[in-house]
C-alpha positions, 0 to 999 in steps of 0.5 A: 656810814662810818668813814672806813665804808666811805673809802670802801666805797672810794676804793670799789670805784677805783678798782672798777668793782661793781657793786654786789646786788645779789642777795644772801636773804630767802626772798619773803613772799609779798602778801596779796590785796583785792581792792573792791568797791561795791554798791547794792547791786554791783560789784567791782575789781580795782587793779591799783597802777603798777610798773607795767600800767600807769592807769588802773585797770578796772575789771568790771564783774556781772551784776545780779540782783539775787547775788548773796557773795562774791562767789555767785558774780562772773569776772570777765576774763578779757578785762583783766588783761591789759593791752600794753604789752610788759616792757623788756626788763632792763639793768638798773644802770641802763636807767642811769643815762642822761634824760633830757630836762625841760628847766636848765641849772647853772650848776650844771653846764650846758657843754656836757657830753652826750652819751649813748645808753647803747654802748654801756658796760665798755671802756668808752662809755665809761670814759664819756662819763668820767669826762662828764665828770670832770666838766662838771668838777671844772665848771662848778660855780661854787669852785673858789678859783684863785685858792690855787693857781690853775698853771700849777695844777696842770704842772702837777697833773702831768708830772704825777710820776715825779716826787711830789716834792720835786720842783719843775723850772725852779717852780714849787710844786702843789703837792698831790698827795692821792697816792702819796705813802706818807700823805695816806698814812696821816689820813689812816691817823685822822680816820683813827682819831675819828673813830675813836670819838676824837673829833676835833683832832681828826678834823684838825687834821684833815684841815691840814691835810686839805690845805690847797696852799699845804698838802692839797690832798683831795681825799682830805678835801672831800673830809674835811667838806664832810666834817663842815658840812656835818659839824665833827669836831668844828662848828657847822659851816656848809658854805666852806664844806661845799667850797673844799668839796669843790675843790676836791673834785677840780682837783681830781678832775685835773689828774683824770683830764690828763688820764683821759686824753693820755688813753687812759680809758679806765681812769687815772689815780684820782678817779676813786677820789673824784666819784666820791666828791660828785656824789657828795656835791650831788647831796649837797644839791638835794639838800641845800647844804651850803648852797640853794637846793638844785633838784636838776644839779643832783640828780645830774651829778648823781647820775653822774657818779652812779655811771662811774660805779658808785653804789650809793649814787645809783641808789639815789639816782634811782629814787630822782627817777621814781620820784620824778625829782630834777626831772621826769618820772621813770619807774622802769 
């Protein structure tokens, strides 16, 4: 994924444009098996699990003695219908609700909110979840607290329709450069030089850009922990790359704590920002990228980021629920 898709993907979230499942390929018919297991005299069916049946379901066919083919048996018509009645189809994101888990994470705080899958698809449900998120950007303990005074943060959270240069009580202001002209036009440069094959230069610049003393550009941030984390341009450094991560979430979670208390149901301008920092920590978590594997904590923040509209998370979250990972299985 080049990082233009990456900002695509940030933008859809934003906007609140829900990924396209529909699909522009004719849909291929999927080839049939009959499993058969046979002995001299007999014969039997074995029907492998499925969605709808956790346990095989053996059809158990007639024997007889003088039986030349499989033509000459009977199948027993009752045997082969399963007692469980399908369960309703349901959205794939009616699946990503909180489920409880039997083991507790300290990446994951224990004051999250609880969310009712029952009001999906309205503003609230979604503010609950956009709330969860900013918890679990607030609380993450691979935050680096003191890189960035808290006081100032919050100044410059709720003065976001003021110059970014503007001081406040003669106080200097972090500048937040999320929606800032001149801030976006440096990070167009930055993902120029990157695909361009310039590597070291654009990470050069992201750095500066991410600075949290400097410029403290989130979507930099988050850049920038990817270009660490990946080695573009500068020597791997995983541990530093989760450090930026986190701090561009916290970031992020200051501005949309204020949206949300302000009324702002949809989000505020950092939202596109923060669902993306989620889900790149939630990979961090699965794969131990600067920090030890938490199953529990990715799948949480890929939840997370999946009920917040981001195509991606709802891709991995859906593989944590068929692979029982960070939790219980549910392949429905």
């Amino acid at each position: 994924m080049t990082l233009k898709d990456l900002l695509g993907r940030k933008d859809k979230v934003q906007r609140g444009i829900q990924p396209d499942y529909g699909s522009s390929a004719p849909a291929v018919a999927m080839p049939e098996f009959t499993f058969m297991r046979t002995d001299t005299n007999t014969q039997e069916i074995i029907e492998p699990p499925s969605p709808l049946s956790e346990r095989p379901v053996p059809v158990r066919l007639e024997s007889s003695n003088n039986a030349k083919s499989p033509s000459r048996f009977r199948s027993s018509a009752n045997a082969s219908i399963s007692s469980k009645e399908p369960k309703a189809e349901r959205r794939l994101s009616s699946l990503l609700s909180l489920r409880g888990h039997s083991h507790s994470s300290i990446n994951v705080p224990t004051d999250l909110p609880s969310i009712d899958a029952g009001t999906e698809g309205d503003e609230e449900h979604e503010a609950k979840w956009e709330q969860r998120a900013t918890i679990l950007a607030k609380e993450n303990p691979n935050l680096k607290h003191g890189v960035l005074p808290t006081e100032e943060l919050h100044v410059a959270a709720a003065n976001l329709s003021l110059s970014f240069n503007q001081s406040i009580n003669t106080k200097p202001v972090i500048r937040r450069s999320i929606s800032d002209a001149q801030g976006d036009d440096h990070i167009q440069e930055a993902i120029r030089l990157h695909e361009a094959g310039d590597l070291t230069d654009s990470t050069k610049m992201f750095g500066r850009l991410a600075d949290p003393n400097g410029e403290n550009n989130a979507l930099s941030q988050v850049l920038y922990g990817l270009a660490l984390r990946h080695g573009w341009g500068v020597p791997p450094d995983p541990s530093l790359a989760i450090t930026y991560l986190s701090q561009a979430a916290s970031n992020c979670a200051t501005i949309e704590s204020q949206a949300l208390s302000s009324g702002m149901r949809g989000g505020g301008a950092a939202k596109g920002e923060l669902v993306l920092a989620i889900y790149e920590l939630a990979n961090c978590f699965r794969h131990g990228w600067g920090v030890d594997k938490d199953p529990i904590a990715a799948r949480s923040y890929y939840e997370t980021a999946a009920n917040l509209g981001d195509a991606d998370a709802m891709n991995e979250a859906a593989r944590c629920y068929e692979e029982g990972f960070g939790g219980r299985k549910d392949k429905v």
